[in-house]
Every structure is written in C-alpha cells, then in structure tokens.
ZADO-1210 file (C-alpha; in nm, 4 decimals, padded with zeros to 6 digits):
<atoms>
<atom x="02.5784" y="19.0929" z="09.8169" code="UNK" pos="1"/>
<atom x="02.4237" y="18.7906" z="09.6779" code="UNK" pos="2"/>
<atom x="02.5673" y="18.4649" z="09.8204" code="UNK" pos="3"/>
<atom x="02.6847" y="18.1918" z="09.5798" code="UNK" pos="4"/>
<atom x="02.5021" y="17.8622" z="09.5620" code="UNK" pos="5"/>
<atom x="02.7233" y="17.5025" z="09.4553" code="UNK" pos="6"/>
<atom x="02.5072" y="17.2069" z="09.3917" code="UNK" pos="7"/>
<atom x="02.5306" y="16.9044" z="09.2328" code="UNK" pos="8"/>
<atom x="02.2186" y="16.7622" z="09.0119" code="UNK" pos="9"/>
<atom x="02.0404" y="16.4396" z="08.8395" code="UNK" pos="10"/>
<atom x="01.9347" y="16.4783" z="08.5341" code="UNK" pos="11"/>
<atom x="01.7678" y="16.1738" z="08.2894" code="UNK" pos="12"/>
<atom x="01.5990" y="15.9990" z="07.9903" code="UNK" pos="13"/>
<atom x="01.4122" y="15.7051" z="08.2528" code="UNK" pos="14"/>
<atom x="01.2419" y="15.6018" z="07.8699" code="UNK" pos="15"/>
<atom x="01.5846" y="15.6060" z="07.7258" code="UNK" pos="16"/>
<atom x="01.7575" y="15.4572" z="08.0960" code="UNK" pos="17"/>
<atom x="02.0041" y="15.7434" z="08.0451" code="UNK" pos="18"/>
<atom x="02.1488" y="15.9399" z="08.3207" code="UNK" pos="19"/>
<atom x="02.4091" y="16.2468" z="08.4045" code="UNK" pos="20"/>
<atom x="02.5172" y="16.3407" z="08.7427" code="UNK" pos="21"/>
<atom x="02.6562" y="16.7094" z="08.7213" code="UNK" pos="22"/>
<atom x="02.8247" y="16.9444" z="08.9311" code="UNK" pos="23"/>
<atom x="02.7756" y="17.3587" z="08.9595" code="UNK" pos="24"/>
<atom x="02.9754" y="17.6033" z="09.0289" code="UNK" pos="25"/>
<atom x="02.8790" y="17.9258" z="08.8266" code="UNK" pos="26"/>
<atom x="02.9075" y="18.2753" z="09.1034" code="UNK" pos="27"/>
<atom x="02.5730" y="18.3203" z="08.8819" code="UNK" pos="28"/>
<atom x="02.4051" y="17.9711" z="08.9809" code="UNK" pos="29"/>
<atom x="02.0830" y="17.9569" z="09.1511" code="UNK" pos="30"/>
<atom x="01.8299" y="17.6479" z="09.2365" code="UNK" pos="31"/>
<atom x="01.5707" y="17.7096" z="09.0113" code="UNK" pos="32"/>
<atom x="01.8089" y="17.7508" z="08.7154" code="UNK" pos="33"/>
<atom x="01.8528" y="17.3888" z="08.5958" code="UNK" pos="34"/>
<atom x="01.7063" y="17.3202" z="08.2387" code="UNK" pos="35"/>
<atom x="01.5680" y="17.6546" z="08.2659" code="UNK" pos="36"/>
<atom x="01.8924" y="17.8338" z="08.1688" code="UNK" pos="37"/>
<atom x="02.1445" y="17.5636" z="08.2634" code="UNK" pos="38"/>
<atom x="02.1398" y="17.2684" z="08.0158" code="UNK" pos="39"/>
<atom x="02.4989" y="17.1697" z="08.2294" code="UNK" pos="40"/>
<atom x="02.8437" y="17.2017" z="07.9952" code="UNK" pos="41"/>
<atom x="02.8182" y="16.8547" z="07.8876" code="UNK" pos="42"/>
<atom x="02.8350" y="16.8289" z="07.5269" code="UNK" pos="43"/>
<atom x="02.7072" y="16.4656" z="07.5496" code="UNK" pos="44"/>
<atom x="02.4194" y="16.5745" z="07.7365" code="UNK" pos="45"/>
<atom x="02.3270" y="16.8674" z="07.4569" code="UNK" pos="46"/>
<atom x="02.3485" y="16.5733" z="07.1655" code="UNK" pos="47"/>
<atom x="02.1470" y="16.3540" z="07.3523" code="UNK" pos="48"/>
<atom x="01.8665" y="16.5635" z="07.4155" code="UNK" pos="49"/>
<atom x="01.8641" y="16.7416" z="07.0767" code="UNK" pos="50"/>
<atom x="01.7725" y="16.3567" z="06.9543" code="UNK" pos="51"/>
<atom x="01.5265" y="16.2243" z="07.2136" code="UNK" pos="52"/>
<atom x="01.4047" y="16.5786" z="07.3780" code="UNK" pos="53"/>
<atom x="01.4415" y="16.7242" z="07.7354" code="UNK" pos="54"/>
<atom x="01.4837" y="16.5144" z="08.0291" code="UNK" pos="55"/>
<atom x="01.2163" y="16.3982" z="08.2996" code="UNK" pos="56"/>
<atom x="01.4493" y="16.3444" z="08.5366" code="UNK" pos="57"/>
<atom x="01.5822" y="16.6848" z="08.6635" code="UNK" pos="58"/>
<atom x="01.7006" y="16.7253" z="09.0383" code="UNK" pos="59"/>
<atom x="01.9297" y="16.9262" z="09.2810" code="UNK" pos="60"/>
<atom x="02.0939" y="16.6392" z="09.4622" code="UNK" pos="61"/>
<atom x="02.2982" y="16.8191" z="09.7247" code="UNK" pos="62"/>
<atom x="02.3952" y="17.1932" z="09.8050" code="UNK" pos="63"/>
<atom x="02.7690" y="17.3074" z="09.9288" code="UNK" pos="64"/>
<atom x="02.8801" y="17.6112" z="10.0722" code="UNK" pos="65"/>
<atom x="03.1763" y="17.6063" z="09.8448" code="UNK" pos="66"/>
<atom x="03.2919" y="17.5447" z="09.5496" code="UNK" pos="67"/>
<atom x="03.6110" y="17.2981" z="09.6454" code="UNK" pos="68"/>
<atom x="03.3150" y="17.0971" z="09.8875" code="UNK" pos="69"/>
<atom x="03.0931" y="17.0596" z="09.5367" code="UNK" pos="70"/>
<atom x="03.3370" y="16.9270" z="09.3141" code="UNK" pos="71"/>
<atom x="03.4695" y="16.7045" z="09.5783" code="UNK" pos="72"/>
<atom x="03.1596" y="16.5170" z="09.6153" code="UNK" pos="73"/>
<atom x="03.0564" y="16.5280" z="09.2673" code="UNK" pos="74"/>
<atom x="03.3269" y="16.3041" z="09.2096" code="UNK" pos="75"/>
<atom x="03.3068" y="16.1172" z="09.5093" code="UNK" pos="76"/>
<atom x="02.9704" y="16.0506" z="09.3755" code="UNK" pos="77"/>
<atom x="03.1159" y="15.9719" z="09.0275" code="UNK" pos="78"/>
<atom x="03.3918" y="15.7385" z="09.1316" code="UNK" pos="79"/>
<atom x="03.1883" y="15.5570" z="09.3533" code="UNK" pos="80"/>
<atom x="02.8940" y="15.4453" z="09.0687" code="UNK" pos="81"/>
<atom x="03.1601" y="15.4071" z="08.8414" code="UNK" pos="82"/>
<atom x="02.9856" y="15.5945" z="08.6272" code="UNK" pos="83"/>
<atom x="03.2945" y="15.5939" z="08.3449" code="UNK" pos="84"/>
<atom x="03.2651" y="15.2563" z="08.2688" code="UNK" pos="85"/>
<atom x="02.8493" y="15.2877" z="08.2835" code="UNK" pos="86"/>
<atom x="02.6292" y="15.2173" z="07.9731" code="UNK" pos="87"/>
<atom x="02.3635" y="15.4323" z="08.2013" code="UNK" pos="88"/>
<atom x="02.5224" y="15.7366" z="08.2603" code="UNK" pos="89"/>
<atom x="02.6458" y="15.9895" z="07.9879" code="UNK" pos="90"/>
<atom x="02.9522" y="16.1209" z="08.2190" code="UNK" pos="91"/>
<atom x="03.2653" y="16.0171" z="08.0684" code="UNK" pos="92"/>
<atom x="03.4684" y="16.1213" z="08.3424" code="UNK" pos="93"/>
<atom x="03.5234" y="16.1582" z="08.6970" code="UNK" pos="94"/>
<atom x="03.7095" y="16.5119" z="08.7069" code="UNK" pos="95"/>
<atom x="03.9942" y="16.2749" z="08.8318" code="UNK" pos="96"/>
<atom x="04.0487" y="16.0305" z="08.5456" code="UNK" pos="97"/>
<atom x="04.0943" y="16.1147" z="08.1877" code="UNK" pos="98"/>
<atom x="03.8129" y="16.1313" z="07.9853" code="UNK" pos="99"/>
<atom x="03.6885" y="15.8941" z="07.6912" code="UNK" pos="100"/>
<atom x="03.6792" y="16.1079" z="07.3960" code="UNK" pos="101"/>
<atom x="03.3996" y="15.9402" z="07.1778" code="UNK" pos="102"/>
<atom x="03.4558" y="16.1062" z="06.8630" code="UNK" pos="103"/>
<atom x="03.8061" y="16.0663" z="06.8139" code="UNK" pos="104"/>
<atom x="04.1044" y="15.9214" z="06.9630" code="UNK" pos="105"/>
<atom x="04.1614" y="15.9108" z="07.2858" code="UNK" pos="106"/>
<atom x="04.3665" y="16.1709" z="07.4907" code="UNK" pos="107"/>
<atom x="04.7213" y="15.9285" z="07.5333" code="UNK" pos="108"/>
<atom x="04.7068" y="15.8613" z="07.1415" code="UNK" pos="109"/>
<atom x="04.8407" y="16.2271" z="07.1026" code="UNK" pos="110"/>
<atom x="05.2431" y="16.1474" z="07.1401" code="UNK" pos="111"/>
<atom x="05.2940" y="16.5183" z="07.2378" code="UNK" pos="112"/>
<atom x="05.0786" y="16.3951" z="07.5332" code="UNK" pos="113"/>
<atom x="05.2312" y="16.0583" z="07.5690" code="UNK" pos="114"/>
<atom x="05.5393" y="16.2516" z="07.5716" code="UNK" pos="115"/>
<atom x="05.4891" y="16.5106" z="07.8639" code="UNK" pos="116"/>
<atom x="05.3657" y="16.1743" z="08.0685" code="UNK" pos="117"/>
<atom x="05.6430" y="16.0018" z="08.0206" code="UNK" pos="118"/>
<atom x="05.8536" y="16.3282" z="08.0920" code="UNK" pos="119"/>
<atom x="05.7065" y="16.3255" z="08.4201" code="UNK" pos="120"/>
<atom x="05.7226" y="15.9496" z="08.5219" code="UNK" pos="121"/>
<atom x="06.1186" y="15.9556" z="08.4414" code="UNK" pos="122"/>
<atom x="06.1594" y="16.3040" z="08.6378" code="UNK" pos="123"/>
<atom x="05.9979" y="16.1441" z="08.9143" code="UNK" pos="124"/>
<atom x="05.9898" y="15.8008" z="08.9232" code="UNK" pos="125"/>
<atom x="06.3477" y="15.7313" z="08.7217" code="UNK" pos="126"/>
<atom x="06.1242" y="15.5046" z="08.4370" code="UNK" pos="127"/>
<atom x="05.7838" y="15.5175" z="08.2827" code="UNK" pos="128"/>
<atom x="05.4623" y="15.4091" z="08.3716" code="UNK" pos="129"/>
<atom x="05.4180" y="14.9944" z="08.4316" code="UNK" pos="130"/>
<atom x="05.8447" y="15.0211" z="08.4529" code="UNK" pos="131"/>
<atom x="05.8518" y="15.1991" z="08.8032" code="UNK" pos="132"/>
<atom x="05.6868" y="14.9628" z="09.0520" code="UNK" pos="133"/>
<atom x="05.4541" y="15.2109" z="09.3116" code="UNK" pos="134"/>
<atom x="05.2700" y="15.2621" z="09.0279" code="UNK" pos="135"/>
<atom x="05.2224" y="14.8659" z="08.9445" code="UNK" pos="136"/>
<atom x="05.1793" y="14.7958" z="09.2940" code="UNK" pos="137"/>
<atom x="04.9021" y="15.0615" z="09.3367" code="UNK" pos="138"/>
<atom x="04.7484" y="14.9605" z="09.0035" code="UNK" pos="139"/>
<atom x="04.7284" y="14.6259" z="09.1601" code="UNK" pos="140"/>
<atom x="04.6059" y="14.7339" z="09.4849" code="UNK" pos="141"/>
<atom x="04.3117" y="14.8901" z="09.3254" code="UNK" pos="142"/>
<atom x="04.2209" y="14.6121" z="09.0926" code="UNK" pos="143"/>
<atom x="04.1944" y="14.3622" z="09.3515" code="UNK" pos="144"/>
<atom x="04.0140" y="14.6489" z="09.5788" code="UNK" pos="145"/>
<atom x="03.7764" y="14.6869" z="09.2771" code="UNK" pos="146"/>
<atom x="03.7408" y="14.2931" z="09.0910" code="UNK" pos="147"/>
<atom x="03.8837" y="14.0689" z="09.3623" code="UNK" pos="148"/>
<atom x="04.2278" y="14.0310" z="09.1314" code="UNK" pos="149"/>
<atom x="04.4782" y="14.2536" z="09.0246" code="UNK" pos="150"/>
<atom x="04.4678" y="14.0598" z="08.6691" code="UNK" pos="151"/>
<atom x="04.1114" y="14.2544" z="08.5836" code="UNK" pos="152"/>
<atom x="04.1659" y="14.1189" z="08.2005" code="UNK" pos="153"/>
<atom x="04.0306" y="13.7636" z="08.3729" code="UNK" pos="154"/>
<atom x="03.7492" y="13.9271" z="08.5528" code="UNK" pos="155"/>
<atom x="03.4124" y="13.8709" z="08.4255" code="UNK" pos="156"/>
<atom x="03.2881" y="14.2004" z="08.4170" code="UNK" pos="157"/>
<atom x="03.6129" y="14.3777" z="08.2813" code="UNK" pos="158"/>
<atom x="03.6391" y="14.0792" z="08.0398" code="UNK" pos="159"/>
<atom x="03.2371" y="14.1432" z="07.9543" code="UNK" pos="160"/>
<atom x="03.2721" y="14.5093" z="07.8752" code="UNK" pos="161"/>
<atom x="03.5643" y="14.4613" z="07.6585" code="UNK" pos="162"/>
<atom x="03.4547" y="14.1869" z="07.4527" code="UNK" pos="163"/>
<atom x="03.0940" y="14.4276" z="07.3843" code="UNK" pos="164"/>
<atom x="03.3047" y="14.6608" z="07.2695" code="UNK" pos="165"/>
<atom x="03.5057" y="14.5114" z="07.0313" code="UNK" pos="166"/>
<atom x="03.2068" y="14.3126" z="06.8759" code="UNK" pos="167"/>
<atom x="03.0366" y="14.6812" z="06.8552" code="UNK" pos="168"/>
<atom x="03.3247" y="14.7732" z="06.6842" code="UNK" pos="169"/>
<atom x="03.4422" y="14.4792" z="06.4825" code="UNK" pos="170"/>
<atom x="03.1710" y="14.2725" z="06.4700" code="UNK" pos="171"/>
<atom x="03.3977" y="14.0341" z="06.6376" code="UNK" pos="172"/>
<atom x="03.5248" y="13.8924" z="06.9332" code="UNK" pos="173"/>
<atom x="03.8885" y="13.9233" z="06.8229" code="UNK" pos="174"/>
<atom x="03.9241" y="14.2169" z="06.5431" code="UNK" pos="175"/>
<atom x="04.2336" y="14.0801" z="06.4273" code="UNK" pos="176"/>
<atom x="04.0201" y="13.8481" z="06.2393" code="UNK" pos="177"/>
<atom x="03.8373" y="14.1278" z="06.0808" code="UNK" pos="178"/>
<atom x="04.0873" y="14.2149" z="05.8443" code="UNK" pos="179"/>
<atom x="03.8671" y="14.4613" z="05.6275" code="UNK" pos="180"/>
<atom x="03.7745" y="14.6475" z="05.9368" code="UNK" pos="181"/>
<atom x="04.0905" y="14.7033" z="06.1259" code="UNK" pos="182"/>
<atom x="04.2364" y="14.8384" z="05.7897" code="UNK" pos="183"/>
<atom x="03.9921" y="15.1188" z="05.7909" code="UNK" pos="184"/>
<atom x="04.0484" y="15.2227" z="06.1779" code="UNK" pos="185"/>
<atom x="04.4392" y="15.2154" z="06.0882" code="UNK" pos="186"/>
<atom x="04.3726" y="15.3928" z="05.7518" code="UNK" pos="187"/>
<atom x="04.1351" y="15.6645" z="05.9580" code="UNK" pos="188"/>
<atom x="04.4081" y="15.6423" z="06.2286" code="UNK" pos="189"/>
<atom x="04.7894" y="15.6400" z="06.0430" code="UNK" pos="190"/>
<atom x="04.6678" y="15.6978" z="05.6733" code="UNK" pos="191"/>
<atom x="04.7857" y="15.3139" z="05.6015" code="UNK" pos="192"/>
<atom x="04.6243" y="14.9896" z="05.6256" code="UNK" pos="193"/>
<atom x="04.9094" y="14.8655" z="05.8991" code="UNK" pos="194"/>
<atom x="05.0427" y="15.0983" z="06.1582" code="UNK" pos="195"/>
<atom x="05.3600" y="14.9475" z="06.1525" code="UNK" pos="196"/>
<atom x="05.3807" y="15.0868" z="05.7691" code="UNK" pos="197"/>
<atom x="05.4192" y="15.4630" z="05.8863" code="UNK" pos="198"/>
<atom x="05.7686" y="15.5543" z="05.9996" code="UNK" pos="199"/>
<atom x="05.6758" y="15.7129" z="06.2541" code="UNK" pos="200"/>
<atom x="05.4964" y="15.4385" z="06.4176" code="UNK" pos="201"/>
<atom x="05.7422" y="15.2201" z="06.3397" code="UNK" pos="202"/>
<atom x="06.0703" y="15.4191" z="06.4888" code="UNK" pos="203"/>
<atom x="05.8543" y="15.4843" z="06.7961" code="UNK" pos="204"/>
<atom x="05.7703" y="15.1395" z="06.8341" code="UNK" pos="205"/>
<atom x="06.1190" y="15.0209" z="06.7996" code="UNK" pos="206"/>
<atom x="06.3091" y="15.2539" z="07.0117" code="UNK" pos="207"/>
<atom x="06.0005" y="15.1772" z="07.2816" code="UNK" pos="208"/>
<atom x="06.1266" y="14.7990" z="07.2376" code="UNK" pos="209"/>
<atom x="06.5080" y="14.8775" z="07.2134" code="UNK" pos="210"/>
<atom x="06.5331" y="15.1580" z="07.5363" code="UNK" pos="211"/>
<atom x="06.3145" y="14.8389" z="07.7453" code="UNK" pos="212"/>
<atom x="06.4547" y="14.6539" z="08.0204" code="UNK" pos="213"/>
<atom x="06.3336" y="14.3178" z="07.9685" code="UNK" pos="214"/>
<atom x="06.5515" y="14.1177" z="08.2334" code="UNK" pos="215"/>
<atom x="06.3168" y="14.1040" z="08.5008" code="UNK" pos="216"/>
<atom x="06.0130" y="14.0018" z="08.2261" code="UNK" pos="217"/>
<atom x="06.2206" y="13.7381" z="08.1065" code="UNK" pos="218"/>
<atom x="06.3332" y="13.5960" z="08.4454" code="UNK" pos="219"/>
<atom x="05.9541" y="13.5907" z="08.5472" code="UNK" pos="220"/>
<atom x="05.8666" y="13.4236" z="08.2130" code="UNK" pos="221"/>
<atom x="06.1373" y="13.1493" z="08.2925" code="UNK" pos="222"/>
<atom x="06.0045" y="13.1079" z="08.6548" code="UNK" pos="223"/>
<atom x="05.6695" y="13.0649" z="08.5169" code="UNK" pos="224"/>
<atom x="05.7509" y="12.8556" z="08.2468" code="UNK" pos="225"/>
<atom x="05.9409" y="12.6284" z="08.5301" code="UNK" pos="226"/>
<atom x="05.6713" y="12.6024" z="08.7737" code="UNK" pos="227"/>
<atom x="05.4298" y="12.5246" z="08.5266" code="UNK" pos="228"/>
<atom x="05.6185" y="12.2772" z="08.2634" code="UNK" pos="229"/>
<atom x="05.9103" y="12.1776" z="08.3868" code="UNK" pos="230"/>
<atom x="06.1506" y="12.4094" z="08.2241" code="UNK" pos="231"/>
<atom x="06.2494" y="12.7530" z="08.1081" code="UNK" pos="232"/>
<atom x="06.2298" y="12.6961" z="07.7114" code="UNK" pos="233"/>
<atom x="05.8618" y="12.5980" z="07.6792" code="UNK" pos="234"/>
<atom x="05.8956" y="12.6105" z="07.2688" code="UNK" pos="235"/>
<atom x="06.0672" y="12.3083" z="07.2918" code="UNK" pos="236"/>
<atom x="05.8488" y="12.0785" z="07.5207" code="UNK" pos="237"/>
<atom x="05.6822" y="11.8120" z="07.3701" code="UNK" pos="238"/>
<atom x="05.3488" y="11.9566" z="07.5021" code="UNK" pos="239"/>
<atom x="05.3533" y="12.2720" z="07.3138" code="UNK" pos="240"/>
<atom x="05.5025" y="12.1224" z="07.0324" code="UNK" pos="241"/>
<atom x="05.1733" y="11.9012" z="07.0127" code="UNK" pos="242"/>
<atom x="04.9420" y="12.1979" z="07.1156" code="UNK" pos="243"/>
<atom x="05.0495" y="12.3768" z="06.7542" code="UNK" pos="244"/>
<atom x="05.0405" y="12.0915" z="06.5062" code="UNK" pos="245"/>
<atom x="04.7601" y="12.0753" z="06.2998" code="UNK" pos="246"/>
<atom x="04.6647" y="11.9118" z="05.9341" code="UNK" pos="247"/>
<atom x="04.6757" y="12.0814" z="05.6322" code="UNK" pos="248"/>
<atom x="04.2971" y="12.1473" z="05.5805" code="UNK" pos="249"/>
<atom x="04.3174" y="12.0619" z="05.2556" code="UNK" pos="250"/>
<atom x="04.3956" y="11.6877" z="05.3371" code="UNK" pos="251"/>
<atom x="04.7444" y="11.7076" z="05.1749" code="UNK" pos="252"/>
<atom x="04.9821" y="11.4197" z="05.3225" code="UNK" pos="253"/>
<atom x="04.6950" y="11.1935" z="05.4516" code="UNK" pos="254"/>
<atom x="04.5973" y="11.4693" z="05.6963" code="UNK" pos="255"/>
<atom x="04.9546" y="11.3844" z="05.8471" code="UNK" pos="256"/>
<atom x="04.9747" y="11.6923" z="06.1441" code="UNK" pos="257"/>
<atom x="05.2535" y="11.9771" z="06.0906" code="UNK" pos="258"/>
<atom x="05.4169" y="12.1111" z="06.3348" code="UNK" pos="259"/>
<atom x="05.3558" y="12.5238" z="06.3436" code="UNK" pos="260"/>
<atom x="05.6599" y="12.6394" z="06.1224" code="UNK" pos="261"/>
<atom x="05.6160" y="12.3877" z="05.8463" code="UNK" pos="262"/>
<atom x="05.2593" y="12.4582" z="05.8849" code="UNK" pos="263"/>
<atom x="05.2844" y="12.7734" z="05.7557" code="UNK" pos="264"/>
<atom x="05.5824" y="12.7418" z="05.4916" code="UNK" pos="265"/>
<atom x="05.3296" y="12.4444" z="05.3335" code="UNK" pos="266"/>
<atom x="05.0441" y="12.6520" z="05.3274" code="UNK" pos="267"/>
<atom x="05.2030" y="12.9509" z="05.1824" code="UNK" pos="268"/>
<atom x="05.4317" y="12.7533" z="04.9627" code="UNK" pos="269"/>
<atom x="05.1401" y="12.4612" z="04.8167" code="UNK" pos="270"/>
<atom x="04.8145" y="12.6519" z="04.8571" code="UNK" pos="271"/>
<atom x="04.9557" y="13.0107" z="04.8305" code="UNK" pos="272"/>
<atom x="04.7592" y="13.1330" z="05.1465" code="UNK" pos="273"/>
<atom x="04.9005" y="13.4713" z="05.2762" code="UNK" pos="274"/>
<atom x="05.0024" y="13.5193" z="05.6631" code="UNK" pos="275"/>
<atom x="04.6370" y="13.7002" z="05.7159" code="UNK" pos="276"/>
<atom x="04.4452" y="13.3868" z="05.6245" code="UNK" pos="277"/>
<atom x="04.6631" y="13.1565" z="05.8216" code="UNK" pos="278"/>
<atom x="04.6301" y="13.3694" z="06.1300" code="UNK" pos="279"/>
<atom x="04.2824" y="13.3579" z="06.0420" code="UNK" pos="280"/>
<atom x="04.2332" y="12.9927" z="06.0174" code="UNK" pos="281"/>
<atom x="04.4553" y="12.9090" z="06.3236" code="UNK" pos="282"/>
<atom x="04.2191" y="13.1666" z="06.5894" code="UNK" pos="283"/>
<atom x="03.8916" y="12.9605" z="06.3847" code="UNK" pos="284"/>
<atom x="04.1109" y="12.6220" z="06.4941" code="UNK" pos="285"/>
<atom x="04.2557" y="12.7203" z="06.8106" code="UNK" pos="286"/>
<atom x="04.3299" y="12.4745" z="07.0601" code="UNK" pos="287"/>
<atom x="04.2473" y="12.4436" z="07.4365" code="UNK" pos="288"/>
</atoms>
C-alpha cells in the first residue's frame, strides 16, 4: 500500500518579489508533483500566475509523517513571518485567523456571521467581544508581545500599513475627506451614499449603542480627563475651548475667532456651507 507523503512548499515570482508558502495534504500527493499537477488550491496563486506566468521559485520545504504534523507547521511557519499582513506573500491567512477576502467584503461584514460570533461570546463569556475582559486582556498581551504596546493604532508599522491602505483606497490619508469616494464604497456596500441611511444599518447601529454598558468607558474617560486637565468635563476648559476656535475664512468679523458651535451655525447660516465642507475644512485646519 502506498504510503502518504505531507509537505509543505515555497513557491515565487523573485522578478515580481512575490511569494506563497503552502501546505499538502492530498492521500494522492507525491514530491515530484508540485507545478507539475499541483498548482496548490490557492486561488490567489492561480490569478497571479495566469498574469505574470509560472513561478521560478518552486520548493518542498519540509516533509511530515502526518497530516495534523503538516498543517501544524505550515502555520507555525505562517504566523511566525506574518505573512497576513505581508505585501510579499500571497497567503491571506494563517489556517488560524480569518482570511482577507480581496474581492469583496470581508467575512465579519456578513451579520449572519457577526451574529453566530456574538452568539458564542454571550454563551460563553456573558458579553461580546472587547465587552468581556480575557479577551481584551489577551488582545493586549499579544499586541505588546508583537509592537511593544498594546495600543498598536500608535505603532509605526501598524500605523504605516493602515495609512497605505487607505491612500490606495482613497487617495487619502483620512477618506472622510474624500467625500466622492466613500459614497461609492457605501453605495457598492448598502445601496446608499451614507450607511446610516439604510434601516437596517441604522436599527443595528442603535440597538448596538442602546444594549452598551458605557459606565466603565465613561468613568475611564473622566479619570483621564482628570489626570490630564484638571477635571472630568474637558468641553468646558478654557484649553479646549481655545483648541476649536477658529476665523471665519472668509474674513467676516475682522477675522474675530469663533468658538466651534457658532463656527458652524455662521458658516452654514452666512456662507451656506453644508456639514461635509466644514468637516472638510476643519481636518485641512486642524490644530496640534
């Protein structure tokens, strides 16, 4: 009887710097098989080489007497090149993690999905995801294992890889200020040029707000707000009340600063400006 082979493989585009680390498992696999009649499963692998042609890059990496042992180290491997958040390698998963989805939206923007997690988080844990706190505690844990701070949205390279993608996407470093854009994502997305205009969004959205316990977020906010100005109600501090006045920038009033509410009611009110092109002009003005 003809023993089963498990390997994982290398394959690669070194013109291109593209790369996919594979894993497998097949009771028909052998070692001479790869890109001979195994082309892997990878359907990002099959459109990249029906553009730019087969790869020079093709190796066996490592050979396992069974299949559990292969796909074990395959994402060993995986996890530990971090090949998910990559440019380099094609993988878009690490057979633990859930995968991007580049043609579409991604896996947790399908509610019946959203829905079955949640199910399980409040069967389990009592409350949902960031709610229950092993799960923000272990979050943490592996940030500051990973980027030296469990706040990863401050980390260089987390901050790096996020801002690329939203200027590949918006042209933009914030796409809130690409108005004409982020209507066609919502229209492609919701069918309407604001997500909050569907119902459905909208109920969701507020019963999300409305079931949340926001006691111990507020009592943090007020700490923070303490240790850092002096009191709980920041809104009111002179400070912040200086940060958000600005001039009408049509010199109306001798340039005389508003503060931010009667900043807005003048511009909508005198100059007929609509809340887009305030928001607009307040990110191009932003303060320090």
């Amino acid at each position: 009887m003809k023993k089963s082979i498990y390997y994982t493989y290398l394959i690669g585009w070194s013109e291109h710097n593209k790369l996919y680390y594979g894993v497998r498992y097949s009771k028909h696999a052998t070692l001479d098989e790869l890109w001979v009649k195994y082309k892997t499963s990878s359907k990002y692998v099959k459109d990249f080489y029906e553009k730019y042609g087969d790869p020079d890059i093709i190796q066996i990496r490592k050979v396992f007497n069974t299949k559990e042992e292969a796909i074990a180290w395959e994402s060993k491997v995986l996890k530990r090149m971090r090949v998910v958040e990559s440019d380099v390698y094609l993988n878009r998963w690490d057979n633990n993690t859930v995968p991007y989805k580049l043609d579409g939206p991604f896996p947790f923007e399908d509610d019946s999905i959203q829905d079955k997690v949640n199910d399980t988080l409040i069967e389990k844990y009592g409350e949902r995801g960031s709610a229950v706190p092993a799960i923000r505690e272990k979050v943490m844990r592996t940030n500051t294992r990973r980027y030296g701070t469990h706040h990863t949205l401050g980390c260089a390279p987390v901050a790096t890889a996020r801002l690329k993608k939203i200027k590949e996407r918006y042209g933009v470093d914030n796409p809130f200020c690409n108005n004409e854009e982020l209507q066609k994502v919502m229209l492609e997305r919701y069918g309407v040029t604001n997500m909050m205009f569907d119902p459905t969004v909208r109920d969701k959205h507020q019963k999300s707000m409305k079931d949340k316990d926001w006691r111990e977020r507020n009592e943090k906010t007020k700490k923070t707000n303490i240790r850092k100005y002096g009191k709980s109600d920041i809104l009111n501090t002179q400070e912040i009340r200086e940060r958000n006045k600005r001039p009408c920038p049509h010199g109306c009033k001798d340039n005389h600063p508003f503060d931010a509410g009667n900043f807005t009611n003048h511009m909508v009110r005198v100059h007929g400006w609509t809340k887009q092109q305030i928001n607009e002009y307040k990110y191009a003005n932003k303060k320090n």
